[in-house]
Structures are given as C-alpha cells and as structure tokens.
C-alpha positions in Angstrom: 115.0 118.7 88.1 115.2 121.2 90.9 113.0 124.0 90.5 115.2 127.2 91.4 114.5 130.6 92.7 115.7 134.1 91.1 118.7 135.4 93.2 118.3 137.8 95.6 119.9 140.9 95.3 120.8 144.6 96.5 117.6 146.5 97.0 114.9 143.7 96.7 112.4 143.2 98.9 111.7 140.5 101.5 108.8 139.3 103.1 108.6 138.3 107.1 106.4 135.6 107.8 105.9 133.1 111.5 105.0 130.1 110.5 105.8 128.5 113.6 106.1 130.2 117.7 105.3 133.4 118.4 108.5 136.1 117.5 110.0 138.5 120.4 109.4 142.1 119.1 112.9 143.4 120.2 115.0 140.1 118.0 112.5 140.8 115.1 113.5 144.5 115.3 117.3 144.0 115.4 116.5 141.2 112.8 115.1 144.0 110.1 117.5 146.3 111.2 120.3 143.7 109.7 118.9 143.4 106.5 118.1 146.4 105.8 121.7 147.1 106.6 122.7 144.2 104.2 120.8 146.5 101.7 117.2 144.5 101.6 113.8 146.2 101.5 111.6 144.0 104.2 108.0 143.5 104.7 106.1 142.2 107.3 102.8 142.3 108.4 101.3 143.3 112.1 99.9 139.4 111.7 103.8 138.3 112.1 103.3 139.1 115.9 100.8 137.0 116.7 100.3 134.6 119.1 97.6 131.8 120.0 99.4 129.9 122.7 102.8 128.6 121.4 102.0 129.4 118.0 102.3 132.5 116.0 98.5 132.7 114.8 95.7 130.2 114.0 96.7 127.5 111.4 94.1 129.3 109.2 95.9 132.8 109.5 99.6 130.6 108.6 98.6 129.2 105.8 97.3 132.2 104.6 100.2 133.8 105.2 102.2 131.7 103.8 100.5 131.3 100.4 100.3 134.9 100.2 103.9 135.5 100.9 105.4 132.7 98.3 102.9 134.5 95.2 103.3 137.9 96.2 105.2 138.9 92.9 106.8 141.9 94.2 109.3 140.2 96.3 112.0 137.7 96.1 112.7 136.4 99.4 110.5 134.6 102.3 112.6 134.4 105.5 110.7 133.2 108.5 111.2 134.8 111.8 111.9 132.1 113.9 111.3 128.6 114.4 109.8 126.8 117.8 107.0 124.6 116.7 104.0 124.7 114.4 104.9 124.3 111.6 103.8 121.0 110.5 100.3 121.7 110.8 100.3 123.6 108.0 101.5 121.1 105.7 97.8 119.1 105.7 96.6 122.4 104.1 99.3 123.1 101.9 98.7 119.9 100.4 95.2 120.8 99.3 96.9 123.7 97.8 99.1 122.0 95.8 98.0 123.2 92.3 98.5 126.7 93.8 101.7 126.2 94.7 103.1 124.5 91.4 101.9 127.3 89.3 104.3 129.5 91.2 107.2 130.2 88.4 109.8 130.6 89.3 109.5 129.1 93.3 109.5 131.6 95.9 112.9 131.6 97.6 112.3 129.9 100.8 115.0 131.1 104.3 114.7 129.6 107.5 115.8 126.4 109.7 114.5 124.5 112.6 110.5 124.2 112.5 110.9 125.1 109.1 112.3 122.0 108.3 109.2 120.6 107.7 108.1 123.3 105.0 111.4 122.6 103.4 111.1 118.9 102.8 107.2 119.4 101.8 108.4 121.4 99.1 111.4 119.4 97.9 109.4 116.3 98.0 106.1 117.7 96.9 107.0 120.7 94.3 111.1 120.2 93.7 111.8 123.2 95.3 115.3 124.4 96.4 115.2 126.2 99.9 117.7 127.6 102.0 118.7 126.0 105.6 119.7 129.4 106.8 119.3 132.5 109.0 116.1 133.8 110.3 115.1 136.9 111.1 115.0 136.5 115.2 117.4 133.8 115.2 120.7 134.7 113.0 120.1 138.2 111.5 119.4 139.6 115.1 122.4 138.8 116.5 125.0 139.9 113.4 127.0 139.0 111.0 129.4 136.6 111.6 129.0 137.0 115.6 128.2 134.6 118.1 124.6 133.3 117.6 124.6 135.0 114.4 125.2 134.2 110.5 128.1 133.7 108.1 127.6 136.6 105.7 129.7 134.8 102.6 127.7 131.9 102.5 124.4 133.3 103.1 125.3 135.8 100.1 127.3 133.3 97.7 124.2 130.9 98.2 121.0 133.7 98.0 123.0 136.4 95.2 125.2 133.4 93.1 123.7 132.8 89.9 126.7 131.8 87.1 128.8 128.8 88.9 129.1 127.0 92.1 130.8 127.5 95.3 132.2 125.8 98.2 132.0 126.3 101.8 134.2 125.7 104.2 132.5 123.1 106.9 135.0 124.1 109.9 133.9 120.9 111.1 135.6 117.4 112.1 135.7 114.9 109.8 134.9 111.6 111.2 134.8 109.4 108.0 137.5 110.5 105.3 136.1 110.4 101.9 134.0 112.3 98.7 131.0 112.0 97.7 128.5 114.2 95.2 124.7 114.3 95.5 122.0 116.7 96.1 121.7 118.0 99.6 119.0 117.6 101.6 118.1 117.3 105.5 117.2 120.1 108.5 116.6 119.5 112.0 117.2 115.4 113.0 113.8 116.0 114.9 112.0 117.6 112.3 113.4 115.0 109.6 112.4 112.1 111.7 108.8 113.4 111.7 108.3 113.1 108.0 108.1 109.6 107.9 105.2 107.8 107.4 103.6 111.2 105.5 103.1 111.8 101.9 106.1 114.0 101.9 108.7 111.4 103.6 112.2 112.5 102.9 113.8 110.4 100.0 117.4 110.6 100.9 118.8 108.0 98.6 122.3 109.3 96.8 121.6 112.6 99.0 124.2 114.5 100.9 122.4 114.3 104.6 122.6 117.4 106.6 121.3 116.7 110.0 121.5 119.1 113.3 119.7 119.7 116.6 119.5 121.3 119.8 118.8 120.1 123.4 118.9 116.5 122.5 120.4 113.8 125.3 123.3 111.6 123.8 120.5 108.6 123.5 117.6 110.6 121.8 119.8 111.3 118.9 121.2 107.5 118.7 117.9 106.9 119.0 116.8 108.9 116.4 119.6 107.9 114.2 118.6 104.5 114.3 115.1 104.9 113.4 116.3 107.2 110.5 118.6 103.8 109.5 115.6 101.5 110.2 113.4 103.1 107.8 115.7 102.8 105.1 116.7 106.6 105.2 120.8 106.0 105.8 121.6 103.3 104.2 121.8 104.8 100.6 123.1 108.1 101.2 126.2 109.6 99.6 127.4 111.3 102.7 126.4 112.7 106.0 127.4 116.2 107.6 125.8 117.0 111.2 126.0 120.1 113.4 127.4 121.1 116.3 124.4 120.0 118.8 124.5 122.1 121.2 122.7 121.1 124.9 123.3 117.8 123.7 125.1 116.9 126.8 124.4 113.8 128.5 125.4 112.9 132.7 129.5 113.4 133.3 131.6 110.1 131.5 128.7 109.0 129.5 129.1 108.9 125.8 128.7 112.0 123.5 126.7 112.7 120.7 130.3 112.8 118.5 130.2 109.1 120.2 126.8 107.9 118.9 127.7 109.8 115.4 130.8 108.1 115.3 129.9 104.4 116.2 126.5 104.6 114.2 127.6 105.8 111.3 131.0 104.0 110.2 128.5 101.3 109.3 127.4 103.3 105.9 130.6 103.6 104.5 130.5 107.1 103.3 132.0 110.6 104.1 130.9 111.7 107.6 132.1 115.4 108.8 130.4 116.3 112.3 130.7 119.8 114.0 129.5 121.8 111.2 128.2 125.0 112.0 124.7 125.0 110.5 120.8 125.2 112.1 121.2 125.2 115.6 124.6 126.7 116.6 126.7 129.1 118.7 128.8 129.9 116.1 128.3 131.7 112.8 125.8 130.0 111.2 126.3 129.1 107.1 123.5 129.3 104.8 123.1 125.8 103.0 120.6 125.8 99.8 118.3 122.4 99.9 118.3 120.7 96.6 121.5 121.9 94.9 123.9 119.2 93.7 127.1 119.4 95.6 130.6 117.3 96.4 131.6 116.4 99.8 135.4 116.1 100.7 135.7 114.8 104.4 139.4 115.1 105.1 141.5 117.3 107.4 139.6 120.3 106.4 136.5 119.3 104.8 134.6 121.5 102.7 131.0 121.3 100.6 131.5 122.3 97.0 128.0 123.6 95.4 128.5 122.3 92.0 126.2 124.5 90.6 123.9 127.7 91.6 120.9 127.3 93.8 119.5 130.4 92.3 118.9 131.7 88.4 118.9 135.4 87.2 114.7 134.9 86.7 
C-alpha cells in the first residue's frame, strides 16, 4: 500500500534542501522567486549553499539535512535544489535511520529528479513512499512556468494539490508500441536506476509502469544500459515503458539513435512503449510525475498517462 503525502496547497510552506552538487545562487534565487509567486512559503537554510568539492556539504551535514527536512512538522513539501551527483551516499546512512523514517505519518512529500533518483527508489523500496519526479528549485522553477527549461504548471499542481480523483497527463510524446497497460509507476534517471542494482533498495519493477530518462548519454551507453536493466530481470515483467526526450544523446552523423536503440530493444517485451516524453531531463516543459501512484497507459496516436487515483490525501 503506498504511503501518501498531504497535498500541498496555497500558502504552505516548503523546505530547500541539496542533497546532491553544490546550487548556483542566482538559479536558487529565481527558483524561490517562482514559488513564492505560485503562492508557497519557502525555507531554506544558509547550509543549502554549501559546497565540499562537487557536493553540496559533507555526507554528515546531508543526511542531517535531510532527516530534518522530511520531520520538520511545519511544512509540507521537500524540493531539492538541484541534482548533479551525491546523492547515493546518503542512502548507507538513511538506512540506519530507517526506524526514523517510518514513524514519519504521513511521508514527507518528496520533489526533485535526476540525482534524486536514488532517494526516490530508497524510499519506495524501503518505506512505500510516493515521491514526485518533478521540478527543482534551480532546475525547472528557475527558468518558468511552462518555458523552455522550465515546468508544466498543470501537472506539477494536479499531481502536488489533487486530492479526490485521478488525472491524466498528456505525454506529447511518440508512441513506439501501441497498446494499455495499468500499474504503479515507478523509474527516474536510466543512470540512476541502473545503480540500484545489487543494493538492498534494487528497484522491483515487475507490473510497473517504467519511466526512464537521461541526459548526455551516447546512443550505445543507453543500449547498453537498457540491456543490463533487461539482464537483471528488470524489463521483462513490466506493464509498460515511457522514456524522455534524451537530450545530448547524440551519437557520430548516420549512426543509430537513441529512438533506434528504444525502438529495437524494446519490441521484445510486448508492452506499451511511448518515447519523447517530456519528463527529468528536458528542453521542454517539464511534467511532474508522482512515483508510486497506480496509473493506465494508452500508447496510441496521442498517448496519455491516466493517474487512476491521487498521489496525495487531504492529511
């Protein structure tokens, strides 16, 4: 059973954290600036500009920060500020936390993409917790709503605010496998995803709805990746598949694509496939997708994602 967060509404308060790199002052700025425009009280520490090499802090002063963001009672929303790299080492500790973490009722909601793919899938896995693969404060929110680089305000709201019924989004994507199919969704980054296995918070994506995106990747590194994700078991029960747009994926002029390696590795499955989708990693307006929430797939001329129920409760 998923454990869901309270919605998040007009007037409640946020809370910044960096789990991951360091944050550029002037993207965190416009960041805030949007949502408090959206109507959202935000906190954030001095700590959230922090840097120790190519992280944002020590792994001591993250994990802190972390813990003392998801059971700080007076907010409702976590949104990291960006992504980059880090955050996996916080997962050792979080796991000695454990206890901690399941006592919070109800979970923390949990915003971000990227890096933070690893936090998401530790605390689906670990805890059942429903996150959001969404905006971030210097990645998304400081660009604009529904801007180039930015965020699609509908379905960050309809995912973060809805509380009575479902919703669908519209993928604007390419469907590359016709078909429907219903399950939970899970997924994040490709890399991110791929780096779970072998720990005690692997991603189980059997009957799930994969959601897998990525930057900078050549055509080969994500056929490569794909095919390690299928040789350890993690494709070959999935209800459907839905990637992003990959951008810097380019390989050398009249080699294949990564819509060629999608394509030609995953007709084998037999499920809906819809590629293009602008989620994670994207030039386009990016949509928020809640982790964990049961939804249907329709891969056709115009494929959507229909949330079959809420990913949040009134709390």
């Amino acid at each position: 059973m998923p454990l869901k967060p309270r919605a998040l509404r007009q007037g409640d308060a946020i809370r910044v954290i960096a789990p991951s790199s360091p944050v550029e002052a002037e993207k965190l700025e416009q960041g805030i600036a949007e949502l408090e425009r959206l109507g959202y009280t935000v906190k954030r520490d001095s700590r959230v500009q922090s840097r120790e090499g190519y992280f944002a802090g020590s792994v001591a002063d993250r994990v802190k920060e972390f813990l003392a963001a998801i059971g700080e009672p007076e907010t409702r929303a976590v949104i990291c500020a960006r992504g980059g790299y880090g955050s996996n080492y916080l997962l050792d500790e979080l796991l000695g936390e454990i206890d901690y973490v399941k006592e919070i009722s109800p979970p923390k909601m949990l915003i971000g993409y990227s890096d933070v793919t690893s936090l998401q899938v530790f605390l689906w896995e670990k805890c059942g917790w429903v996150t959001f693969y969404g905006p971030m404060v210097a990645a998304g929110f400081d660009a604009g709503e529904n801007l180039t680089r930015g965020y699609d305000r509908a379905s960050f709201e309809q995912a973060t605010s809805t509380t009575s019924s479902g919703w669908t989004a519209k993928l604007e994507g390419e469907t590359l496998v016709r078909g429907t199919a219903e399950g939970p969704v899970l997924g994040g980054c490709l890399t991110l995803i791929l780096s779970t296995l072998g720990t005690p918070w692997a991603i189980n994506s059997k009957g799930a709805i994969l959601a897998l995106e990525d930057r900078g990747m050549k055509p080969w590194q994500v056929d490569r990746a794909l095919m390690h994700l299928k040789q350890a078991g993690k494709l070959d029960r999935v209800a459907g598949l839905l990637f992003g747009d990959f951008p810097e994926c380019e390989g050398p002029a009249g080699s294949a694509t990564v819509r060629d390696v999608i394509s030609r590795v995953t007709r084998k499955f037999d499920v809906p496939v819809v590629w293009n989708v602008p989620f994670g990693h994207t030039e386009r307006p990016m949509l928020t997708i809640p982790l964990g929430v049961r939804a249907r797939l329709t891969a056709n001329a115009s494929p959507t994602l229909e949330f079959l129920e809420a990913a949040c409760t009134d709390g």
